[in-house]
C-alpha positions as CSV (number, residue, x, y, z in Angstrom):
1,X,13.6,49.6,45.6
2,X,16.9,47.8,46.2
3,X,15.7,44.9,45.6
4,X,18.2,42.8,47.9
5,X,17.7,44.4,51.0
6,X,14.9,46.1,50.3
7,X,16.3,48.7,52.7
8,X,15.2,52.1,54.3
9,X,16.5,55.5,53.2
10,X,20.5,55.0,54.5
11,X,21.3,57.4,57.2
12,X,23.4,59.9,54.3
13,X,20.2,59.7,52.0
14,X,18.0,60.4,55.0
15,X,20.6,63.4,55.9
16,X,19.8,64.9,52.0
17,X,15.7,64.4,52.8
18,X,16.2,66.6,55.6
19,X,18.8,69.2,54.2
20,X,15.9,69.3,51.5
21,X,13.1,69.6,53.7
22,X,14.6,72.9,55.1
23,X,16.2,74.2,52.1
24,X,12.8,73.7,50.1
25,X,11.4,76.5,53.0
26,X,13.2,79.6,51.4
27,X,13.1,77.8,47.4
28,X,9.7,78.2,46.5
29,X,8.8,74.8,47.5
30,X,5.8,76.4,49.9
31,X,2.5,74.8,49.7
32,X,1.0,76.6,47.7
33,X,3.6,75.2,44.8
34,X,3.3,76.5,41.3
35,X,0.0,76.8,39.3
36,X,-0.7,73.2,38.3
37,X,-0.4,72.0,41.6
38,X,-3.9,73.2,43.4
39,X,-2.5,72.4,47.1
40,X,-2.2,68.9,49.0
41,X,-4.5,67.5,46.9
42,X,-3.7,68.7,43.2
43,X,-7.8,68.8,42.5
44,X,-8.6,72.5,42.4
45,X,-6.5,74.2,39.6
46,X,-5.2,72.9,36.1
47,X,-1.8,71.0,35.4
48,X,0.6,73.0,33.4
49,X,1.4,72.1,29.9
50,X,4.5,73.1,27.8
51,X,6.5,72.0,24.9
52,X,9.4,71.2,27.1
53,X,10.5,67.3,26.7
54,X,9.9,65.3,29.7
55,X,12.8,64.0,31.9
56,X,12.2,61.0,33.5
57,X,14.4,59.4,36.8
58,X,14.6,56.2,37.7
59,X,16.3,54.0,40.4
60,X,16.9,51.2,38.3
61,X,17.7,47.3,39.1
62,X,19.7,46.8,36.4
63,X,20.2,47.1,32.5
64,X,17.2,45.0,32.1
65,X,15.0,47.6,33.2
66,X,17.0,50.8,32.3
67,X,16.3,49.9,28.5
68,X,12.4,48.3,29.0
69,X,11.7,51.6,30.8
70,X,13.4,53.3,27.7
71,X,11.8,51.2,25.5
72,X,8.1,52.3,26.9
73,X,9.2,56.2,27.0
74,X,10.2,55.7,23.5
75,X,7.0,54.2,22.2
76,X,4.9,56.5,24.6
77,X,6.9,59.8,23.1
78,X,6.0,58.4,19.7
79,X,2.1,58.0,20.0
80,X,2.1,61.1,22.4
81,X,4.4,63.7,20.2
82,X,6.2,64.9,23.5
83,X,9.9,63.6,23.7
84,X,10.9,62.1,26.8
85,X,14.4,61.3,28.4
86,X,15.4,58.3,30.5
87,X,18.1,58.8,33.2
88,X,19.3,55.9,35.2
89,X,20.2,57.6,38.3
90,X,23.4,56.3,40.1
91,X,21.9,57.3,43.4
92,X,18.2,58.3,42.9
93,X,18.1,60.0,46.5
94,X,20.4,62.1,46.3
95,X,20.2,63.1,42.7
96,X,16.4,64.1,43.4
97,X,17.6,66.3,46.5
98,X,19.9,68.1,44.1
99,X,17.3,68.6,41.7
100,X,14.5,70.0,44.0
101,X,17.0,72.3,45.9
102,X,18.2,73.7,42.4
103,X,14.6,74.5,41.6
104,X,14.9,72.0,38.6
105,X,13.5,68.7,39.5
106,X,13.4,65.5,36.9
107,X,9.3,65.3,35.7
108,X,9.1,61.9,36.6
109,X,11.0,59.8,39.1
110,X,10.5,56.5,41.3
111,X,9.6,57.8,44.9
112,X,10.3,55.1,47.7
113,X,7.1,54.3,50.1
114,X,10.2,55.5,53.2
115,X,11.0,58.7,51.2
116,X,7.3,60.0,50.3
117,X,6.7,61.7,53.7
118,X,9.4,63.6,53.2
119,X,8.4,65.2,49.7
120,X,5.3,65.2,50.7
121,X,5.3,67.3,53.5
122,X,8.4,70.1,51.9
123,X,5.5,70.1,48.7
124,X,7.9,68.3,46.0
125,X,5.1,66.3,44.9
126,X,2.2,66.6,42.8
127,X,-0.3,64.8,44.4
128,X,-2.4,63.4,41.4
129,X,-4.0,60.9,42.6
130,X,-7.8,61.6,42.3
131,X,-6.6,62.7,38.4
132,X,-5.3,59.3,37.4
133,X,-7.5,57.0,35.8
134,X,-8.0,53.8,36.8
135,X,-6.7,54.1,40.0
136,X,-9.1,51.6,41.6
137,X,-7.2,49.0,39.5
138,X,-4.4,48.9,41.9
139,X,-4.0,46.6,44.5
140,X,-5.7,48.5,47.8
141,X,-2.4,47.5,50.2
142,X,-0.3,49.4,47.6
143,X,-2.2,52.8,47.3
144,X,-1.9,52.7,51.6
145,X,1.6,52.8,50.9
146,X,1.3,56.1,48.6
147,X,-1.6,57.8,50.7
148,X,-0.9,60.9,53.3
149,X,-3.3,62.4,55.6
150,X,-5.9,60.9,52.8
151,X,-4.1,61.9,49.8
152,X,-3.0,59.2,47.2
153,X,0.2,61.3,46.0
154,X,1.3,58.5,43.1
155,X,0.9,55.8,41.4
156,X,2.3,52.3,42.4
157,X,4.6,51.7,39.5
158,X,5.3,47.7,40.9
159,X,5.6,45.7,44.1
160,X,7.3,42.7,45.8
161,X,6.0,40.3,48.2
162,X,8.2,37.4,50.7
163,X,7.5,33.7,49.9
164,X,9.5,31.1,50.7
165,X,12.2,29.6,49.0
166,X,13.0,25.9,49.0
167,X,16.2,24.1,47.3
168,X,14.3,20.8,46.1
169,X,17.6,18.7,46.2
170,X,18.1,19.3,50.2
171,X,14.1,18.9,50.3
172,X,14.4,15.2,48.9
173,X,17.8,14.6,50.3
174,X,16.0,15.6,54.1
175,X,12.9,12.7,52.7
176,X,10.7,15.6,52.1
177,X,8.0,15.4,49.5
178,X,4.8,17.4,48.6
179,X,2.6,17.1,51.5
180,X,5.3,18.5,53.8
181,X,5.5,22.0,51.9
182,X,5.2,23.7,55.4
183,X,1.5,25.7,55.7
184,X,2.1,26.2,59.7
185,X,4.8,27.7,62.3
186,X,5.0,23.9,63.7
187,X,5.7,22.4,60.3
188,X,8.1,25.3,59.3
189,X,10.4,24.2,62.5
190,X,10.2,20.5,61.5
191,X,11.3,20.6,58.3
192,X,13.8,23.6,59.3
193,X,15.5,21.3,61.5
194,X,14.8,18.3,59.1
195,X,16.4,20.4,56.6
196,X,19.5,21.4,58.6
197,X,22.0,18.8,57.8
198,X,25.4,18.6,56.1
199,X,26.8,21.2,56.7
200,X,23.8,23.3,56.4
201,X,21.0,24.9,57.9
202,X,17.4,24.2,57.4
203,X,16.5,28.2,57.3
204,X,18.2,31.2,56.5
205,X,17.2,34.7,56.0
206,X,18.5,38.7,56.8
207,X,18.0,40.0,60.4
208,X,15.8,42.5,59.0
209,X,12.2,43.8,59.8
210,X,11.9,43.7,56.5
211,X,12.1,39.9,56.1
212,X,11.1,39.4,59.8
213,X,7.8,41.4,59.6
214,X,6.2,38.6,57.8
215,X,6.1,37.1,61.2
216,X,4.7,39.4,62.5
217,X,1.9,39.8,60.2
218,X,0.9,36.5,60.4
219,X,1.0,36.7,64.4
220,X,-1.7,39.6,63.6
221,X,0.6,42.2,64.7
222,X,1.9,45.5,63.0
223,X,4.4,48.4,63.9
224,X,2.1,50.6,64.0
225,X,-1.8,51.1,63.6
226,X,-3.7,51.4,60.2
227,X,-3.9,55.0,60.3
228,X,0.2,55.4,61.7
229,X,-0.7,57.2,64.4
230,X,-0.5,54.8,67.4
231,X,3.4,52.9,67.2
232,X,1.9,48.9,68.5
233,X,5.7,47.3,68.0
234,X,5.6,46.1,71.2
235,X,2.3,44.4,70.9
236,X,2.1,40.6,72.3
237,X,1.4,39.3,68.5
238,X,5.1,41.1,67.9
239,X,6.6,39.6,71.0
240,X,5.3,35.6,70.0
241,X,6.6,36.4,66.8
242,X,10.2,37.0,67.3
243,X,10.3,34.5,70.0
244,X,9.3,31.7,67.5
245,X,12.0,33.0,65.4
246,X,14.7,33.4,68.3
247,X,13.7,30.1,68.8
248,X,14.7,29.0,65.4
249,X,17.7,30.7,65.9
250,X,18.4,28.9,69.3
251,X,17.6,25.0,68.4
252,X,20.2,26.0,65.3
253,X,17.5,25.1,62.6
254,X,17.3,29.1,61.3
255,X,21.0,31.3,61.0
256,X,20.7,34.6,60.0
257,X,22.6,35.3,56.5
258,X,25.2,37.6,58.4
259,X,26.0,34.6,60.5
260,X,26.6,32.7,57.6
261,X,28.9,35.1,56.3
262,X,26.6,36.4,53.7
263,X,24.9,40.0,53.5
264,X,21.6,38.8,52.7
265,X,19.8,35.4,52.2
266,X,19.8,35.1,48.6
267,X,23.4,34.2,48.4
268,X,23.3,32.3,51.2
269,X,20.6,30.0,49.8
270,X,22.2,30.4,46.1
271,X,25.9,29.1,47.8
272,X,24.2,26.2,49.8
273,X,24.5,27.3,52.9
274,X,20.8,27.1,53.4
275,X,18.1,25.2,52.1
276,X,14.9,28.1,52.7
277,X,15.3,31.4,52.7
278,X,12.6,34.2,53.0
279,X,13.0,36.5,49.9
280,X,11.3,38.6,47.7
281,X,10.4,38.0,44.1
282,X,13.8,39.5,43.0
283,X,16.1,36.6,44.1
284,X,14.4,34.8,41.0
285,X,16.7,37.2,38.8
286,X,19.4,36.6,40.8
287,X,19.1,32.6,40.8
288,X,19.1,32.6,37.3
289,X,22.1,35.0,36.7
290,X,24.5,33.8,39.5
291,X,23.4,30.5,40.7
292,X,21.5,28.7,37.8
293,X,22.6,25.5,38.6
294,X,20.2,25.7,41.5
295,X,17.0,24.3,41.0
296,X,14.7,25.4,43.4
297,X,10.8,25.9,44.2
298,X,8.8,28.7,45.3
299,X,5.9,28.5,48.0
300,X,4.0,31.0,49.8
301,X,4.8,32.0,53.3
302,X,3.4,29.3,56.0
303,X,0.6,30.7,58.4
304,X,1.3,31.7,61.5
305,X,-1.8,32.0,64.7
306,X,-3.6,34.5,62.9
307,X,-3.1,33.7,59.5
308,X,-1.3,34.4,56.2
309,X,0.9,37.4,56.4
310,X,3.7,38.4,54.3
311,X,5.5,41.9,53.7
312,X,5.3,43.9,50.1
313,X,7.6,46.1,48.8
314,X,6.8,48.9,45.8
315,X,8.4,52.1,44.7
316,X,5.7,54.9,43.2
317,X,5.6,56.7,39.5
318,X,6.4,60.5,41.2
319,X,5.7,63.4,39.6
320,X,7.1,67.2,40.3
321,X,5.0,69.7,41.9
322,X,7.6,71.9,39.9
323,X,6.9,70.7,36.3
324,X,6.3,72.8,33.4
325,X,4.4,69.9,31.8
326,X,2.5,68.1,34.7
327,X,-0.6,67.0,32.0
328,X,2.2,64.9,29.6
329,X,3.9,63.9,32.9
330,X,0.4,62.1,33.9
331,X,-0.6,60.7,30.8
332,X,3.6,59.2,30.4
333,X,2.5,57.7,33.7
334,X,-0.7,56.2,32.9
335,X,0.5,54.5,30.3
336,X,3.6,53.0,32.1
337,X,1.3,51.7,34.5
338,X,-1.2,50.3,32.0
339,X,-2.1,46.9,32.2
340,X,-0.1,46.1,28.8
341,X,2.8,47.7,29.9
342,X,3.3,46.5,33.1
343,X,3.2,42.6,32.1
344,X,5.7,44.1,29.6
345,X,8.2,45.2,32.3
346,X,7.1,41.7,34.1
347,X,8.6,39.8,31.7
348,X,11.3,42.6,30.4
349,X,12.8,42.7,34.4
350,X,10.9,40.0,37.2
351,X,8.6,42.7,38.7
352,X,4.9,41.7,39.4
353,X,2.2,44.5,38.0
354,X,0.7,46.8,40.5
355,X,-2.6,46.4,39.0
356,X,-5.5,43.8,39.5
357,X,-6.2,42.7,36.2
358,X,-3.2,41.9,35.2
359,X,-3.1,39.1,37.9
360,X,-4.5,36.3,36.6
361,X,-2.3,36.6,33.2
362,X,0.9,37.0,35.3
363,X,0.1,34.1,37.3
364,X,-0.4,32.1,33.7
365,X,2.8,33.5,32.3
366,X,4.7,33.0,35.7
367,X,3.5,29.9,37.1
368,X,6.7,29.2,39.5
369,X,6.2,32.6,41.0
370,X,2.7,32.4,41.5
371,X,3.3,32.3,45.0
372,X,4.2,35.9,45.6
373,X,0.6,36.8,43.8
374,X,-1.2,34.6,45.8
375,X,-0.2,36.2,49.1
376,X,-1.5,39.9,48.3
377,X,-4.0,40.2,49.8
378,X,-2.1,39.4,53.2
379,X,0.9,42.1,52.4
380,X,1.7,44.4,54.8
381,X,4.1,47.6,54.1
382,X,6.3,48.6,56.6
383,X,5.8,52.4,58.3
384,X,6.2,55.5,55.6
385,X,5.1,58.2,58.2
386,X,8.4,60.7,58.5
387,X,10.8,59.7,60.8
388,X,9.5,56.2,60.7
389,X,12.6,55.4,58.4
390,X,15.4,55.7,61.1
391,X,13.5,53.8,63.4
392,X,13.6,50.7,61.3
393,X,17.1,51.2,60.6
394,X,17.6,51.2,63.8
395,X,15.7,48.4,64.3
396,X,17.6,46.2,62.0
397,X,20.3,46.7,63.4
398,X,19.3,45.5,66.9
399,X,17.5,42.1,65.1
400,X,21.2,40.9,64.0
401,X,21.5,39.6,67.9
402,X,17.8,38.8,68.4
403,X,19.1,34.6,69.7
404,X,20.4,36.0,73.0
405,X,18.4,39.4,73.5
406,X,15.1,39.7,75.5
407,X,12.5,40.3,73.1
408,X,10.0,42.3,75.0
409,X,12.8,44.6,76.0
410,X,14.0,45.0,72.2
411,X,10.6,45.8,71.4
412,X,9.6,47.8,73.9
413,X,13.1,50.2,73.0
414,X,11.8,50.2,69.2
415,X,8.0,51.1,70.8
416,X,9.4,54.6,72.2
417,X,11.7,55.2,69.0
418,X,8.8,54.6,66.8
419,X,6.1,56.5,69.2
420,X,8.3,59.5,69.3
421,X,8.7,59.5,65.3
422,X,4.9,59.3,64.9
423,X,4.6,62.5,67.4
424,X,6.9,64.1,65.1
């Protein structure tokens, strides 16, 4: 995940998906894979088992968790007696094309929820799924992310939800206190424009539908139905939602971080430029590296007319249908996504574990960030069906001028994008 932007596949990683989908037609990569891969589902026939080390590729978020990631593969190669080798990958989209098209794809790998479709379907993955043990423990919203046609491909390796952020000296500068934390749309306006003074504005935040979705969501509206097979983006819970934010954006209480000169809300609310932003669990890192001086509180998302909605954001533990040693590549992924280990990355790189029962201890570790926790249950993730992933690029970058554009009419041009992706 980037965990900034939190972005779709960019249109030159998007352009390697598809050079891979057809290339993978005349490379062995048919459907009915090698031998330990037993079709879609991986069930029927047995995983294949070598001597051969493991490679492992990871998009990583910085040193932090290049070396815990090493550090786990270390101890796991150790108790295991299979060595396995850590690669950092400079860009893990493209370096995985390269690998499946030369027939000699990393073991392990982080698959995005936007790029699973894609390997899916051209049979890069081993779909392992029903073969991974305590799979129930992960959070239901999450596996949705890594299902297809009714297959849960991988494992959720971690996830990120929105909250909202709040710089505490512009909140009792404003004559905020505690009981006007905002829990509604109405309250989030007041304090937003209560907020927006001295040079600054009361809310800021990316004109993405990755930040703007949580609106969305908590008008009760999606961009597409449970099953992603019906596109609903221009639903009337979608159209109230964007209007309460253009409306944000037209009293002058909300500026989108572009406006402020800034490529994303974190440094907008890290410089001062805003006192909220709307951000995911990774600005906490960033506070602390580039802007430490700020003290700040975190507080979940206000309710909008249907309730609490927010968005989440996870990547997915792959593994290659290709692999001469699927059985070590499962068990190297079971144990990363342990419950141990994952409150070990937690506190190794900011990420919040994928799995249930390591809630409550996160939550007692990471009081301030509880927030993003609390709101699980009320995640959404964006579209992963193929195609899906230029349609919300494209969507973003029609949100940047959402103050003086019709929002029906926005929607409705998104609706016939995103129908026509889901038709394939």
């Amino acid at each position: 995940m980037q965990r900034r932007t939190a972005r779709m596949l960019t249109a030159g990683a998007m352009a390697l998906t598809a050079a891979l989908t057809l290339s993978a037609c005349g490379s062995g990569f048919s459907s009915s894979g090698t031998s330990g891969s037993g079709g879609s589902g991986g069930s029927a026939a047995k995983l294949t088992s070598s001597n051969d080390p493991l490679t492992v590729l990871i998009g990583s978020s910085g040193d932090a968790e290049t070396a815990a990631v090493k550090s786990a593969a270390a101890a796991w190669s150790k108790s295991s007696g299979t060595d396995a080798t850590v690669q950092p990958a400079n860009n893990l989209d493209q370096q995985l094309a390269q690998g499946f098209a030369a027939g000699k794809p990393a073991d392990v790998f982080y698959v995005s929820t936007s790029s699973l479709a894609g390997y899916a379907a051209n049979g890069s993955l081993l779909a392992y799924g029903d073969r991974l043990q305590g799979s129930s423990d992960f959070y239901p919203t999450l596996t949705k992310s890594f299902t297809v046609d009714g297959t849960l491909y991988c494992a959720p390796k971690d996830f990120s939800t929105l909250a909202l952020f709040i710089n505490t000296k512009d909140w009792k500068a404003a004559g905020l206190t505690d009981s006007d934390v905002p829990t509604t749309w109405d309250q989030l306006k007041t304090v937003s424009e209560k907020l927006t003074r001295d040079g600054r504005v009361g809310l800021t935040t990316s004109p993405q539908v990755e930040r703007l979705g949580a609106f969305m969501a908590q008008a009760g509206g999606a961009l597409t139905n449970s099953a992603q097979t019906k596109a609903t983006v221009d639903s009337s819970a979608n159209v109230e939602a964007l209007d309460y934010v253009k409306g944000l954006l037209q009293d002058g209480s909300m500026q989108f971080s572009s406006d402020l000169g800034e490529s994303w809300g974190g440094d907008a609310f890290g410089k001062g430029k805003a006192a909220m932003t709307i951000e995911g669990n990774w600005l906490t890192g960033a506070m602390s590296s580039s802007y430490p001086s700020v003290d700040y509180r975190v507080v979940a998302l206000p309710k909008g007319p249907k309730g609490a909605g927010t968005l989440q954001f996870t990547n997915c533990w792959g593994i290659a249908k290709d692999s001469p040693n699927q059985k070590a590549a499962l068990s190297f992924v079971e144990k990363m996504t342990s419950t141990d280990q994952q409150l070990a990355f937690a506190k190794a790189f900011g990420v919040m574990p994928s799995v249930e029962s390591a809630a409550s201890t996160w939550k007692q570790e990471y009081p301030r960030d509880a927030a993003f926790l609390d709101q699980a249950d009320a995640a959404q993730g964006l579209p992963n069906a193929s195609g899906t992933a230029d349609v919300l690029a494209d969507f973003d970058s029609k949100l940047g001028s959402l103050r003086t554009t019709d929002t029906k009419t926005l929607l409705e041009g998104v609706q016939k994008n995103m129908a026509a992706a889901l038709k394939g």
